[in-house]
DRENMAR-923800 format. One line per field, with one value per residue: residue number from 1; chain; x, y negated, z negated of N, C-alpha, C, CB in turn. Coordinates in nm, 4 decimals. Each point is the difference from the previous one (the first is absolute). Glycine has a CB too. Layout:
! DRENMAR-923800
seq c(NUM,...)
mol c(A,...)
n_x c(X,...)
n_y c(Y,...)
n_z c(Z,...)
ca_x c(X,...)
ca_y c(Y,...)
ca_z c(Z,...)
c_x c(X,...)
c_y c(Y,...)
c_z c(Z,...)
cb_x c(X,...)
cb_y c(Y,...)
cb_z c(Z,...)
This chain:
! DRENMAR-923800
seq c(1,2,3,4,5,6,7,8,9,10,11,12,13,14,15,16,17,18,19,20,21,22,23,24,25,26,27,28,29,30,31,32,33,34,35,36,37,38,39,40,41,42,43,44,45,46,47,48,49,50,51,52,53,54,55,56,57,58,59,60,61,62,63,64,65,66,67,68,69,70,71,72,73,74,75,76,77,78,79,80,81,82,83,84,85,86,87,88)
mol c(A,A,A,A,A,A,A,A,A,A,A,A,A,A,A,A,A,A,A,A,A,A,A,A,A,A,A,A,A,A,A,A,A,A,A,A,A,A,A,A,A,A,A,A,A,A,A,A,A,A,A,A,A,A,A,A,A,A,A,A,A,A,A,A,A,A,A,A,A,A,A,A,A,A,A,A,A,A,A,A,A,A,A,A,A,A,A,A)
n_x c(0.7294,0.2610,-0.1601,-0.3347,0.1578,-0.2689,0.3309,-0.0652,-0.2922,0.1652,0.2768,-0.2264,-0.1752,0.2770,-0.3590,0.1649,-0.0491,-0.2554,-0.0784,0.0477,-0.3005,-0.1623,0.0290,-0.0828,-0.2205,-0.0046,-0.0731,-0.1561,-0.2689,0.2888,0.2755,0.1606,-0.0554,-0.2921,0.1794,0.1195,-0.2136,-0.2244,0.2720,0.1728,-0.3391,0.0985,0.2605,-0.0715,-0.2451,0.2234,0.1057,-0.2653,-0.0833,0.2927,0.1598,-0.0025,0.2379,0.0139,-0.1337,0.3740,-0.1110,-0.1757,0.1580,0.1997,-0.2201,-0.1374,0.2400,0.1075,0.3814,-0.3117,-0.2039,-0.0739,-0.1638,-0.1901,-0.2638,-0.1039,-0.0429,-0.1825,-0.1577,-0.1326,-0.1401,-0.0549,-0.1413,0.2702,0.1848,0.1002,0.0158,-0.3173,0.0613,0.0476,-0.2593,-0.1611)
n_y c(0.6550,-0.0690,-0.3248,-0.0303,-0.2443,0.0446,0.0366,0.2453,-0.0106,-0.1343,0.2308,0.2884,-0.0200,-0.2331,-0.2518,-0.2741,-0.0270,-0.0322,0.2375,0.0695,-0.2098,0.0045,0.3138,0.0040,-0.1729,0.1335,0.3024,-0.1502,-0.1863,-0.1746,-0.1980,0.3770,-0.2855,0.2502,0.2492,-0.1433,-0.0885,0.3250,0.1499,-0.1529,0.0927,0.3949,0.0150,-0.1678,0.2513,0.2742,-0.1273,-0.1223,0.2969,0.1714,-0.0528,-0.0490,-0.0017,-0.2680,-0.2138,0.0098,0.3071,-0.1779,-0.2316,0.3182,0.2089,-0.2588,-0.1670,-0.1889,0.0194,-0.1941,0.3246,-0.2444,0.0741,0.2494,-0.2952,-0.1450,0.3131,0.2361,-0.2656,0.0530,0.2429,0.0203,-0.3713,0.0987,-0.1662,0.2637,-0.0389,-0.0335,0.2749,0.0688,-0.0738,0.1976)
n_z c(-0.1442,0.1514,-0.0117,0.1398,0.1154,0.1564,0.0403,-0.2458,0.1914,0.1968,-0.0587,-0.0397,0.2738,0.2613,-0.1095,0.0369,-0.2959,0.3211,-0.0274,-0.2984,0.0162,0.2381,-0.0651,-0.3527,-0.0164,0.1509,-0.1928,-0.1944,-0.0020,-0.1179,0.0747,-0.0459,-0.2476,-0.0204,0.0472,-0.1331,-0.2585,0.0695,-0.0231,-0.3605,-0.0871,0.0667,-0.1153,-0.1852,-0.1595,-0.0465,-0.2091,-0.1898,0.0390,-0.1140,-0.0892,-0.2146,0.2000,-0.1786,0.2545,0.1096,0.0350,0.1293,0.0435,0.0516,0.0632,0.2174,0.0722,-0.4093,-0.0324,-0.1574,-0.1970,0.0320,0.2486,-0.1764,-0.1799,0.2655,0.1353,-0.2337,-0.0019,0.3068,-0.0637,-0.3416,-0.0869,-0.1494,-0.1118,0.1552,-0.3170,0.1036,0.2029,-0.2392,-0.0559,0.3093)
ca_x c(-0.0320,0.1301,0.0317,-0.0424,-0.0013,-0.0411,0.1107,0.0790,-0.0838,0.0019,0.0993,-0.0180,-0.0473,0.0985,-0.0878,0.0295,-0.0594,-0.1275,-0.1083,-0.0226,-0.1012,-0.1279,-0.0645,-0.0095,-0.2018,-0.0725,-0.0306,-0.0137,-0.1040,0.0438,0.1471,0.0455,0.0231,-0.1305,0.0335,0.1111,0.0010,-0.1467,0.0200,0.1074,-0.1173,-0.0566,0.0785,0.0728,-0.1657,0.0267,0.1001,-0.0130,-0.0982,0.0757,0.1455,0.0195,0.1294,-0.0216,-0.0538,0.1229,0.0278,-0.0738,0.0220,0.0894,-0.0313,-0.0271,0.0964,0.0237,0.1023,-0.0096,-0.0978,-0.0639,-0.0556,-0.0704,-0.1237,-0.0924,-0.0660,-0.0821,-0.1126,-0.0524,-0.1268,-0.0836,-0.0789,0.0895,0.1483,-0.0199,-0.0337,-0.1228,-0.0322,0.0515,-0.1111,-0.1407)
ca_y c(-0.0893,-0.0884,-0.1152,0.0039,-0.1405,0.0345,0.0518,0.1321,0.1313,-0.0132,0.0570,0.0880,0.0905,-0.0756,-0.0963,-0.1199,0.0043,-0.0586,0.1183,0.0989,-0.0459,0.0379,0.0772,0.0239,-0.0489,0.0382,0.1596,-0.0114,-0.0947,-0.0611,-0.0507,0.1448,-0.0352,0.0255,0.1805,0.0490,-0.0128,0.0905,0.1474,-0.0062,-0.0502,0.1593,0.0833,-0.0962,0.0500,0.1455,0.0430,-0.0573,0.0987,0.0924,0.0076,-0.1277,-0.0910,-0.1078,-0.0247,-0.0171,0.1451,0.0143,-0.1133,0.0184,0.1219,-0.0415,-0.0837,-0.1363,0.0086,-0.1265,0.0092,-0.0988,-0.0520,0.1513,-0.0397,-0.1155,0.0039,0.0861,-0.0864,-0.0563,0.1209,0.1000,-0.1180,0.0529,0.0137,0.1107,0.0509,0.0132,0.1216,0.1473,0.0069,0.0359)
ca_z c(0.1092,0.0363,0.0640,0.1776,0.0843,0.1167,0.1404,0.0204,0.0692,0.1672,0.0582,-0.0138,0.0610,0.0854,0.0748,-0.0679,-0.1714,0.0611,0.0527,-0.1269,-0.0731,0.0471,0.0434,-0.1179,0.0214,0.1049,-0.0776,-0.1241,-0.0254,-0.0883,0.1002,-0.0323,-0.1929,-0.1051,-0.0475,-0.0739,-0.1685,-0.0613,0.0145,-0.1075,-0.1797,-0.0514,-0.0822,-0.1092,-0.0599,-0.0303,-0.0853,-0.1581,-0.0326,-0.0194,-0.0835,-0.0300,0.0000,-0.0599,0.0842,0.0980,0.1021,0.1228,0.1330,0.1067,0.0974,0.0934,0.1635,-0.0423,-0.0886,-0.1471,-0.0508,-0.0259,0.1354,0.0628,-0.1006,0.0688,0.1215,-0.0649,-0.0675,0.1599,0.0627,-0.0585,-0.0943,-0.1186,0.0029,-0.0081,-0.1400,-0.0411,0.0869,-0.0905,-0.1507,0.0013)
c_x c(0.1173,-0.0846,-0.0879,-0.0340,-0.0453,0.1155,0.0466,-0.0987,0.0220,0.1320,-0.0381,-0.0704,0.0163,-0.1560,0.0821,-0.0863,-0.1339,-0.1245,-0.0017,-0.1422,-0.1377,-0.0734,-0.0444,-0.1177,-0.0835,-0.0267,-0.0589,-0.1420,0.0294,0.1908,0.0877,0.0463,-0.1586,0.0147,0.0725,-0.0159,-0.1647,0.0272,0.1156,-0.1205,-0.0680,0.0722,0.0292,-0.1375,0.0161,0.0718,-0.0179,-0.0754,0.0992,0.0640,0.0003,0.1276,-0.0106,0.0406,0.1570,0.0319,-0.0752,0.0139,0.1270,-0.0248,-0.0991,0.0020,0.0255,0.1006,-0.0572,-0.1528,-0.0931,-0.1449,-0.1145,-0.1584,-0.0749,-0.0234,-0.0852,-0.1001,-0.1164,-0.0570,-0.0300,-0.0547,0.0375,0.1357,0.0554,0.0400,-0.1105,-0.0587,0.0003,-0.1243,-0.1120,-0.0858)
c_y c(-0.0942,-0.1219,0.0073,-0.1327,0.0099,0.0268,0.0995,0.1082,-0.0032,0.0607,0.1540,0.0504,-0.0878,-0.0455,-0.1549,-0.0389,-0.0706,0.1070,0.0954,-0.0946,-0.0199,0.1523,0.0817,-0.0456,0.0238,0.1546,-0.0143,-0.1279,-0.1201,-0.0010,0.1349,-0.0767,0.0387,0.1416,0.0130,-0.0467,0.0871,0.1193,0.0369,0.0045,0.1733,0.0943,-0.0105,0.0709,0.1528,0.0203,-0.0421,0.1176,0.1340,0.0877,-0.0723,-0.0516,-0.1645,-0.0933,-0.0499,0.1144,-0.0242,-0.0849,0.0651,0.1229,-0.0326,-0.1449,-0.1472,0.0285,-0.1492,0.0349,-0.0888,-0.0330,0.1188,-0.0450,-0.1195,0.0698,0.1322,-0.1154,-0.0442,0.1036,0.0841,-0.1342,0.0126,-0.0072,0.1500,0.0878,-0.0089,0.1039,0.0914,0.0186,0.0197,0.1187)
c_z c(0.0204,0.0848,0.1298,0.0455,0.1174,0.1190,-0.0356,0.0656,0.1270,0.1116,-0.0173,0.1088,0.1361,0.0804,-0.0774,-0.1256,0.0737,0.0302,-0.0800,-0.0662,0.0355,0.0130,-0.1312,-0.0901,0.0421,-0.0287,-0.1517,-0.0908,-0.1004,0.0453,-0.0875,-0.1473,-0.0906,-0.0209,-0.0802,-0.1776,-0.0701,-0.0065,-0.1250,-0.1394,-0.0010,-0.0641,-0.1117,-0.1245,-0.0135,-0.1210,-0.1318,-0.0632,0.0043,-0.0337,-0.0659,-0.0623,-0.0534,0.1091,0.0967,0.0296,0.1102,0.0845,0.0499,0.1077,0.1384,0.1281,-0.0778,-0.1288,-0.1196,-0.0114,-0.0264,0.1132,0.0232,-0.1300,0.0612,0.0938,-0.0249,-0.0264,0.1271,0.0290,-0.0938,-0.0995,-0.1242,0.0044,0.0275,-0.1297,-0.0404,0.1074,-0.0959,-0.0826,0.0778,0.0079)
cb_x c(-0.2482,0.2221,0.2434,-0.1098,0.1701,-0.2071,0.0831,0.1593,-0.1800,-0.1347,0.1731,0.0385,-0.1549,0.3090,-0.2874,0.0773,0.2412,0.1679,0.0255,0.3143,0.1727,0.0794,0.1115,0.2198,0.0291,0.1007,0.2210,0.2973,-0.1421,-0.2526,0.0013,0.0933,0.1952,-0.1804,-0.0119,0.1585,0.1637,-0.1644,-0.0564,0.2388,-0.1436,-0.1121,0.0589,0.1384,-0.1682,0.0036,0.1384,-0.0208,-0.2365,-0.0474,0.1203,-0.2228,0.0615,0.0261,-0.2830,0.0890,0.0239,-0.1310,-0.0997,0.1539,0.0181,-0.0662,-0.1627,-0.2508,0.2292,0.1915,0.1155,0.2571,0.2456,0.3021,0.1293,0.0748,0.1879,0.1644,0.1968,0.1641,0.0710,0.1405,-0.1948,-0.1545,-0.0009,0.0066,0.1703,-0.0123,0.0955,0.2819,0.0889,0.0515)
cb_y c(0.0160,0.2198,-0.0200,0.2306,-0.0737,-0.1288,-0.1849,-0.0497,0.0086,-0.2283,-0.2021,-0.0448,0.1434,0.1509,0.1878,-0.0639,-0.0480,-0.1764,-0.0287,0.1055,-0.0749,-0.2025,-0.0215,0.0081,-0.1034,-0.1880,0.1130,0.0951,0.1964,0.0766,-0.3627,0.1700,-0.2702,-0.1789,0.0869,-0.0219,-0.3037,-0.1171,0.0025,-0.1733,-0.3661,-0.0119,0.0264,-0.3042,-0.1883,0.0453,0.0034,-0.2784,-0.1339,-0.0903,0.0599,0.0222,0.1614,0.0830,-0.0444,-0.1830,0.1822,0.0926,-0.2567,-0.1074,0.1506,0.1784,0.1113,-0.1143,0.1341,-0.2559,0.1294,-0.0694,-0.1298,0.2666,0.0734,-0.2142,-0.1316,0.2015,-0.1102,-0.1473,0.0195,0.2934,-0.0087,0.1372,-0.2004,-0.0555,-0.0397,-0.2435,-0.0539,-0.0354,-0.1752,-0.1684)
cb_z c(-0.0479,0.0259,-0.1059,-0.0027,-0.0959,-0.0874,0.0844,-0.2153,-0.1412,-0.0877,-0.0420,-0.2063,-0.1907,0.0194,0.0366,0.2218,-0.2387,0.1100,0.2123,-0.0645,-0.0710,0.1040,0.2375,0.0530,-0.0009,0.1631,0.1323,0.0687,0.0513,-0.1875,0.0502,0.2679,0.0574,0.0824,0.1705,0.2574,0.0239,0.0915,0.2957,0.1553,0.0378,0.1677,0.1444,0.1767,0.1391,0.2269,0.1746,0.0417,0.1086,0.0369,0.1153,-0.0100,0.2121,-0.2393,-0.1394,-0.0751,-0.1715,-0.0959,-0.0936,-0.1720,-0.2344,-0.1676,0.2830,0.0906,0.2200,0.0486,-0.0437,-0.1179,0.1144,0.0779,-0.2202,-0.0522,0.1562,-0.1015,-0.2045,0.0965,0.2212,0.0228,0.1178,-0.0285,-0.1659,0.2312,-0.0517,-0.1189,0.2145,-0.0364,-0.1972,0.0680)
């Protein structure tokens, strides 16, 4: 996974980052940063249950270079760290 910012998407598909985001609420039902990190935490939960790689692989394989930040924000939507994920 790599880096996404709503303007590199908006240059990608040559709208504006405004109307990328609305029209992205407006289909979807949710803003494109929440996708984007539920869709990094599902892969992330795949990969504990898995493998076992170690937990700064997986934060990078799914796009967070500071592990640290990627463990607090795992912790924020799944309620687990994701070393008490693993262990369950």
């Amino acid at each position: 996974m790599e880096e996404l910012s709503i303007s590199y998407l908006a240059a990608k598909v040559h709208l504006s980052p405004n109307y990328l985001a609305t029209l992205f609420k407006k289909e979807a039902g949710t803003t494109l940063n929440d996708y984007v990190t539920r869709t990094r935490i599902y892969h992330a939960k795949r990969l504990l249950s898995e493998s076992n790689l170690l937990i700064q692989e997986i934060a990078e394989k799914v796009g967070y270079k500071d592990v640290k930040y990627f463990t607090k924000l795992f912790k924020k939507e799944v309620g687990d760290s994701p070393r008490a994920y693993r262990d369950q």
